[in-house]
C-alpha positions in Angstrom: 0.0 0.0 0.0 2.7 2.4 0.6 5.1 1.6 -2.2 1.8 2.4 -4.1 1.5 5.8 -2.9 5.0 6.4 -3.3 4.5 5.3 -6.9 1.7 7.4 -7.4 3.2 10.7 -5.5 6.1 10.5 -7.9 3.9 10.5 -10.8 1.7 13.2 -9.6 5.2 15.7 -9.1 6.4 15.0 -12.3 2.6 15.8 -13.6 2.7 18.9 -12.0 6.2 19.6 -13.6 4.8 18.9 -17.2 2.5 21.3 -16.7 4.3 24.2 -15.1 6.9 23.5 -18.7 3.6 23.6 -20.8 2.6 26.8 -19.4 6.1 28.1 -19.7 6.2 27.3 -23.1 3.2 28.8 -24.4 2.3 32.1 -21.7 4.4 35.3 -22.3 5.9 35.2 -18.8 5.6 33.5 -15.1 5.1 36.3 -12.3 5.8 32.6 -9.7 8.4 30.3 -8.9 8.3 27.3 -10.3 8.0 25.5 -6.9 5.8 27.9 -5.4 3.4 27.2 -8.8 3.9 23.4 -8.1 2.7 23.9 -4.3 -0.4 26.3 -5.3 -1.8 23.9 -7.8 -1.3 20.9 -5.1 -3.1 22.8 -2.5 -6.0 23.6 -5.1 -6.4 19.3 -5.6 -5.9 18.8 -2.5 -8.7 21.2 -1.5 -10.7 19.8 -4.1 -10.3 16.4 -2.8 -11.1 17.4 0.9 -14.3 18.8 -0.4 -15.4 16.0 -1.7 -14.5 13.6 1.5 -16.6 16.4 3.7 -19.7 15.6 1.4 -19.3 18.0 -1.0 -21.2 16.7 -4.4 -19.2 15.6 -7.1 -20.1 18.3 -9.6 -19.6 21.4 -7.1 -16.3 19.9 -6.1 -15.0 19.5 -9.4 -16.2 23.2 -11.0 -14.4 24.6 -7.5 -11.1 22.8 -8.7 -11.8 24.2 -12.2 -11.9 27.7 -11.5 -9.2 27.8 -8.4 -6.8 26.5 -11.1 -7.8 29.4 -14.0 -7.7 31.7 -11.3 -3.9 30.5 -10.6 -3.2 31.1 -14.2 -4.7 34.6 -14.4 -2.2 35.3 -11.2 0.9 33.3 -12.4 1.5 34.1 -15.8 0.9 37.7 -17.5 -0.6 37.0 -20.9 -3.8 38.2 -22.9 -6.9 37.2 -20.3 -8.8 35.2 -23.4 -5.9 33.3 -23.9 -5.1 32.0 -20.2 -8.5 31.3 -20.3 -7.8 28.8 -23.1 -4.4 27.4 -22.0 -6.5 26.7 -18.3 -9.4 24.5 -20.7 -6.6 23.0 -22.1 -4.5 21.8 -19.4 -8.0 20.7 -17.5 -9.6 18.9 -20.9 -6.3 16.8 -21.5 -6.2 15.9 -17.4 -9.5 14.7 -17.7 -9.8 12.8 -20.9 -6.4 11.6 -20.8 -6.9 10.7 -16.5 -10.6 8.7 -17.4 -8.6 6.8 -20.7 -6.0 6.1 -18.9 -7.5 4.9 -15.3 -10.1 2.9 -17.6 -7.6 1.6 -19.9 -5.5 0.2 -17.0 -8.7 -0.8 -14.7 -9.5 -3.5 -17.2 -6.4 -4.8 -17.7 -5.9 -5.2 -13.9 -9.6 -6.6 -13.7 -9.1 -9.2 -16.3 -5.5 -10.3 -15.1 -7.3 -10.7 -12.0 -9.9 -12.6 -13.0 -8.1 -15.1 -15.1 -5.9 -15.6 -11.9 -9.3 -16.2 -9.9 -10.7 -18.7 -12.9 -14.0 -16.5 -13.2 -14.8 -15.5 -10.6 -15.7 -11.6 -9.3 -12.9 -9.7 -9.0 -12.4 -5.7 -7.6 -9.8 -3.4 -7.8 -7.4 -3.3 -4.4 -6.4 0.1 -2.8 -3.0 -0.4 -3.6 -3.8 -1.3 -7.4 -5.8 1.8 -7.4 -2.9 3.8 -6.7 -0.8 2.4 -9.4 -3.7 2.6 -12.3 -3.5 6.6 -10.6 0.1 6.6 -11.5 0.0 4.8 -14.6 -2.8 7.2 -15.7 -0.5 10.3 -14.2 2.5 8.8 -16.5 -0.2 9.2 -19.7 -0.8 12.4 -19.1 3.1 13.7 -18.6 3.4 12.0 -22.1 0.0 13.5 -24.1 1.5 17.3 -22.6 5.4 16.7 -23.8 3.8 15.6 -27.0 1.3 18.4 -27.1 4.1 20.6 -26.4 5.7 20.0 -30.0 2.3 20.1 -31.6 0.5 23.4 -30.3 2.8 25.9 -30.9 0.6 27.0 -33.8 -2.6 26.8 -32.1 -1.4 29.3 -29.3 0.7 31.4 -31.5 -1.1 35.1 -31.5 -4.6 34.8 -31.7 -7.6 37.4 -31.8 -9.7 37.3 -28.6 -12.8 35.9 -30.5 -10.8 32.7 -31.7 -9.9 31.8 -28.1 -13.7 32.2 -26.8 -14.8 30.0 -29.8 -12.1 27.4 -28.8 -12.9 27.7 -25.1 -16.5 27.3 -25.3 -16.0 24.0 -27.0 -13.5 22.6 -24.3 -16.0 23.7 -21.5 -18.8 21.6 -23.4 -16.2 18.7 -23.7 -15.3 19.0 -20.0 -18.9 19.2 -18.5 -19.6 15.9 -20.6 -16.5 14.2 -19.3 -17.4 15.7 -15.8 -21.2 14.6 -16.0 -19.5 11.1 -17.2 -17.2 11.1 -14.2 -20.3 12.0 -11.2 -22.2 8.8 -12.9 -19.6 6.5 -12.2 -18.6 7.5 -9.0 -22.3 7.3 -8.3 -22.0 3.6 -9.5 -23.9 4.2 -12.3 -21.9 1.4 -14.6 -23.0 0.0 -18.0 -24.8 -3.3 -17.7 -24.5 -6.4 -18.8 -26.4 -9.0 -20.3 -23.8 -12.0 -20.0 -25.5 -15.2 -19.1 -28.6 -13.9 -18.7 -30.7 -10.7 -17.0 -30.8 -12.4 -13.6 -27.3 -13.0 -13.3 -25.1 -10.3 -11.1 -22.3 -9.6 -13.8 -20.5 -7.4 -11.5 -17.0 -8.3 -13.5 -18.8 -7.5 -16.4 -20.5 -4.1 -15.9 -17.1 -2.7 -14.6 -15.3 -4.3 -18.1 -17.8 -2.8 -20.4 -18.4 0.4 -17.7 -14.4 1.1 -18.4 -14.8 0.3 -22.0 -17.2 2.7 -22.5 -15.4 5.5 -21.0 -12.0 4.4 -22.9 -14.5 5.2 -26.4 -15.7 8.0 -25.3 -12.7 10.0 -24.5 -10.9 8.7 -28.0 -14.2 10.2 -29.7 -13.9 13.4 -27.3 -10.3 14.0 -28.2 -10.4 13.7 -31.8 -13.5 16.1 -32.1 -11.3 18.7 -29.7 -8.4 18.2 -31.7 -9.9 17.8 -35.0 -12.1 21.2 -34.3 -8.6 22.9 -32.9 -6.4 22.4 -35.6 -9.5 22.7 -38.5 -10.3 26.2 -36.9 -5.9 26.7 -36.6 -5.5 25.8 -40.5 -8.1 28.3 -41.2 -7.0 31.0 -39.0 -3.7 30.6 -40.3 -4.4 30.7 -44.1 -6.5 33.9 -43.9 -3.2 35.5 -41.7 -1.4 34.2 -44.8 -3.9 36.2 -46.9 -4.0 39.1 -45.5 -0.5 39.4 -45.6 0.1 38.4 -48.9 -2.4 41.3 -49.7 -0.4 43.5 -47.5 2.7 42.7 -49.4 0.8 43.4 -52.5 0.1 47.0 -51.5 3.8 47.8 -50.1 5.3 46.7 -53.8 2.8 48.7 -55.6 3.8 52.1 -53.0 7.2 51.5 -53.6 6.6 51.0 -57.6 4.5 54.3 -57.9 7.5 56.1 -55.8 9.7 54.6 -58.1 7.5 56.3 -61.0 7.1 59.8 -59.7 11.1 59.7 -59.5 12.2 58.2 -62.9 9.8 60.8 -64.2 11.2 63.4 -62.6 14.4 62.0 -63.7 13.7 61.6 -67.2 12.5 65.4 -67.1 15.7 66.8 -65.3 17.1 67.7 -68.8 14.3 70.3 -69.5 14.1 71.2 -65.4 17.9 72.1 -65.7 17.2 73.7 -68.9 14.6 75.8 -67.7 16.0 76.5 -64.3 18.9 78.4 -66.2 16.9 80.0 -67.8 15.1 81.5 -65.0 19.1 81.9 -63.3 20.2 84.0 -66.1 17.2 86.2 -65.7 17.3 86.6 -62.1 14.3 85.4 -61.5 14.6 84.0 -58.1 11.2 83.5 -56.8 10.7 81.8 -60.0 13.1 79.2 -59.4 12.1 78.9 -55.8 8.3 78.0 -57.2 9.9 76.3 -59.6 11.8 74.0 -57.3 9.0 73.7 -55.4 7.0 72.2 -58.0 9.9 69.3 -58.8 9.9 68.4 -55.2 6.1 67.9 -55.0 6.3 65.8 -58.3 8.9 63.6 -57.0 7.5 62.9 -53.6 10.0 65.2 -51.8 9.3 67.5 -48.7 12.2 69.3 -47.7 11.6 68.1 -44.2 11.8 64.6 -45.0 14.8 62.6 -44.2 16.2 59.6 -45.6 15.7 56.8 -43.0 18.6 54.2 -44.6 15.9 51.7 -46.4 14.1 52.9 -49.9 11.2 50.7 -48.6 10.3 52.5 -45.2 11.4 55.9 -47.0 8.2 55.2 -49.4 6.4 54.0 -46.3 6.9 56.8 -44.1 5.5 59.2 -47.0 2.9 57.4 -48.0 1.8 57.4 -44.0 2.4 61.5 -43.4 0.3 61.7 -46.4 -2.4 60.5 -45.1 -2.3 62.0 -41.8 -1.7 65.0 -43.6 -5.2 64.5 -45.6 -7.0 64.2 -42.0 -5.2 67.2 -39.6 -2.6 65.3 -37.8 0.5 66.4 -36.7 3.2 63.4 -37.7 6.7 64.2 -37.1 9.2 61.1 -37.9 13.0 61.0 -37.2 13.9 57.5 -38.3 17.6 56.5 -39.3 17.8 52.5 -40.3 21.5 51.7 -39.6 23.9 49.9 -42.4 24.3 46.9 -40.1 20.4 46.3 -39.6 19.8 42.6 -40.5 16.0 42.9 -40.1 14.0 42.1 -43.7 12.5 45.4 -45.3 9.2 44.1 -45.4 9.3 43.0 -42.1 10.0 46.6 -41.1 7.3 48.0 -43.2 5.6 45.2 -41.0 6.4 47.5 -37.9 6.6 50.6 -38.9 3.5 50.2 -40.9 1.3 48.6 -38.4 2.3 50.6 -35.7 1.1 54.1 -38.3 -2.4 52.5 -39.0 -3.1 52.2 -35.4 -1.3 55.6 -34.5 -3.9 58.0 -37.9 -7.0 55.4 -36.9 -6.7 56.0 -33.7 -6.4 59.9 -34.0 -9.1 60.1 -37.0 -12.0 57.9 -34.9 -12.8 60.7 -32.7 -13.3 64.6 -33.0 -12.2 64.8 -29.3 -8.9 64.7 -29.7 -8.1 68.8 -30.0 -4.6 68.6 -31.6 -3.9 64.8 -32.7 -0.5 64.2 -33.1 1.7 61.0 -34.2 5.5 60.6 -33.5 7.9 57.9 -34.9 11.5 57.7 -34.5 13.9 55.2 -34.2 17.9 54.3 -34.0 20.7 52.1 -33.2 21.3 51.1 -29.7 24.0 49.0 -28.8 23.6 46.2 -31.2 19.8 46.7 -31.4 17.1 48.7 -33.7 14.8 50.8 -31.1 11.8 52.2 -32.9 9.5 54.1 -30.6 6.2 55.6 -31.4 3.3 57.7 -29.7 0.1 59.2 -30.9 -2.8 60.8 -28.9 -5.3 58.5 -28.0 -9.1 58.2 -26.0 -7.7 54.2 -25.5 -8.4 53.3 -21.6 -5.8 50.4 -21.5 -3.3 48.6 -23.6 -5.8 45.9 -23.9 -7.8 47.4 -26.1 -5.0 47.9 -29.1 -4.3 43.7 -28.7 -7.6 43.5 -30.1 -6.8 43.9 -33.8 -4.9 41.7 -36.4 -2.6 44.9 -36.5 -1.2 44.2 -33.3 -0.7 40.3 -33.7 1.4 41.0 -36.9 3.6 43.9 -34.9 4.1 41.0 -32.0 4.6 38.2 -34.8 7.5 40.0 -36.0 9.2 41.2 -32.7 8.5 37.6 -32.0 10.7 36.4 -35.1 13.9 38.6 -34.5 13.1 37.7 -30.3 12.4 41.0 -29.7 10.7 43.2 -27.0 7.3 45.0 -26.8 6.3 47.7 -24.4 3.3 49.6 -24.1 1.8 52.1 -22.2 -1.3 54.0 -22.0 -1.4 57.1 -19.8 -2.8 61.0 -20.0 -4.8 60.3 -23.5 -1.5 59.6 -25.1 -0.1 55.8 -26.8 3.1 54.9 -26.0 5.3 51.7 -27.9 8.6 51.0 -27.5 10.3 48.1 -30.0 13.9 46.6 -29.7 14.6 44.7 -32.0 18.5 42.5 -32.1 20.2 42.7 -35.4 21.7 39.1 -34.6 19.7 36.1 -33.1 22.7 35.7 -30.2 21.8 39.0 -28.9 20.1 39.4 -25.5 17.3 42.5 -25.7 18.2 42.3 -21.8 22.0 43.6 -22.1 20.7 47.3 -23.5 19.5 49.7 -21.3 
């Protein structure tokens, strides 16, 4: 009996190990100790389990462990509410379909063993038994998470709000079934069978097909969760793709009609030069400053513009001032693209793009902003690109700008270069702050 417990406490540790490396891997950050979040979730089980033994029902006790366990989350890790609320369905859906497959799957074997040893006759499952099926079912689980581990990167990889609640709704359906399942058999509410006859007690029997039963429905429960996952994944995924092909689409064809507006200029220098000499040789001097005027305007030039380093966030930048132009917002920019930037063009245009379409929308959606403004810069520091941004805004928090797919591209992309994202909201004005390393090696950490 104790070599059973010890069995089983070892299983349960390296359970709750498994999951405090799930949660690592996929939440932003832990705010606990790794044995402090070990202890927490042991107490929660533990006062789950002395619930039940004080008469608690089943049901009560079981929602109680639920929400003590997403409410450790919420307070562990700091991460998008939506999505701890999906990683907590997660983690609680693979414990309890993996926990009832395994504990049925290894309750028949030990009741058949048994009863071949007892030629026929009625058999139960011992305490001690019990505790290893526990830590056999506990070793199941430590290997569904490590494989999970490697397969959900995808599925918890920046997600709108909406696609999490779709996801979660579906795992709370799938573990109030499993639940329901659960209070009926520790109710003794078994399947029955109808071996040698109605009038028979096929104890043996009823627990085989009982277990059975629950082995089916959890392989039927876990494909239709991860079947529905990964369908609504592939989707989600393929419309990102879209939507940035289409993006991509757009930035070639800004940086082709720049390219026009210059080779025309170009191709008309001859007669500009001609004519400007003309004007020069008559002294005509506010002639040639209208004059110059005109070419700059053709070209796409503003004499306050600067040349940033990169052709592709030069076009971007002025296509962007344009438009706040067009609506009354100040946009002041003072962004220099060092030589030794490794960072893709288009995944700058990414950024700096992104990060302008939230800055004009956000000044343009309300008249009660009295002098919108939008300010970009950025620079070498150290061996990193820091591009900083801030715009006037009637946002309350920072969650509300992680609503949009413009946000999930700007941290998809600090994400690939391993990056760092801060945001603050304060005094109606939007604050970001980007560093991004110009070699993978580089810890963000190291510059101040």
């Amino acid at each position: 009996m104790r070599a059973g417990l010890i069995v089983f406490g070892l299983c349960y540790i390296g359970y709750m190990i498994s999951l405090y490396n799930f949660c690592d891997k996929y939440l932003n950050h832990f705010k606990l100790d790794k044995k402090i979040f070990i202890l927490l979730t042991s107490v929660i089980e533990a006062a789950a389990n002395l619930n039940g033994s004080v008469g608690t029902s089943y049901i009560l006790n079981v929602i109680f462990c639920h929400v003590l366990f997403t409410g450790l989350l919420f307070i562990a890790v700091s991460d998008s509410a939506m999505k701890k609320i999906f990683a907590a369905l997660v983690l609680i859906a693979v414990k309890t379909v993996v926990w009832d497959f395994g504990y049925s799957f290894f309750s028949c074997i030990v009741l058949i063993f048994q009863n071949q040893i007892a030629c026929g006759q009625t058999v139960s499952i011992k305490p001690w038994q019990n505790s290893i099926i526990g830590a056999a079912a506990y070793v199941l689980i430590i290997l569904v998470q490590t494989v999970l581990q490697k397969k959900l990167a995808s599925v918890f990889d920046s997600k709108i709000n909406s696609w999490y609640l779709m996801a979660s709704l579906l795992l709370v359906c799938i573990i109030a079934l499993m639940d329901i399942v659960n209070w009926g058999a520790s109710s003794g509410i078994m399947v029955a069978a109808n071996v040698r006859g109605a009038a028979y007690e096929n104890l043996y029997f009823n627990q085989i097909f009982s277990h059975i039963g629950i082995c089916l429905l959890c392989v039927l429960t876990a494909c239709i969760v991860g079947g529905f996952l990964f369908f609504m994944n592939k989707i989600y995924m393929e419309q990102r793709q879209k939507e940035r092909y289409h993006a991509q689409i757009h930035f070639y064809k800004m940086l082709n009609e720049q390219y026009l507006q210059m080779e025309r200029l170009r191709h008309d220098m001859k007669n500009h030069i001609l004519s400007l000499y003309g004007l020069w040789k008559g002294n005509e001097w506010n002639k040639i400053g209208d004059y110059l005027a005109a070419m700059a305007e053709s070209g796409g030039i503003n004499e306050n513009d600067e040349v940033t380093g990169s052709k592709a966030v030069d076009a971007l930048l002025y296509e962007k001032k344009k438009q706040a132009v067009q609506k009354n917002i100040s946009f002041t920019t003072d962004v220099n693209i060092p030589k030794e930037c490794t960072i893709d063009e288009f995944d700058l245009c990414v950024l700096f793009g992104n990060i302008l379409d939230n800055a004009i929308n956000e000044c343009s959606s309300t008249d009660k902003l009295s002098s919108p403004f939008v300010n970009i810069m950025s620079h070498k520091v150290k061996k990193c690109l820091l591009i900083a941004a801030s715009n006037s805004t009637n946002m309350k928090s920072k969650e509300e700008m992680k609503k949009g797919i413009g946000y999930l591209n700007i941290e998809e992309t600090i994400r690939k270069y391993s990056g760092t994202l801060q945001i603050k909201v304060e005094d109606y004005q939007f604050e970001v702050d980007i560093l991004l390393p110009f070699s993978s090696g580089y810890n963000t950490k190291q510059t101040s």
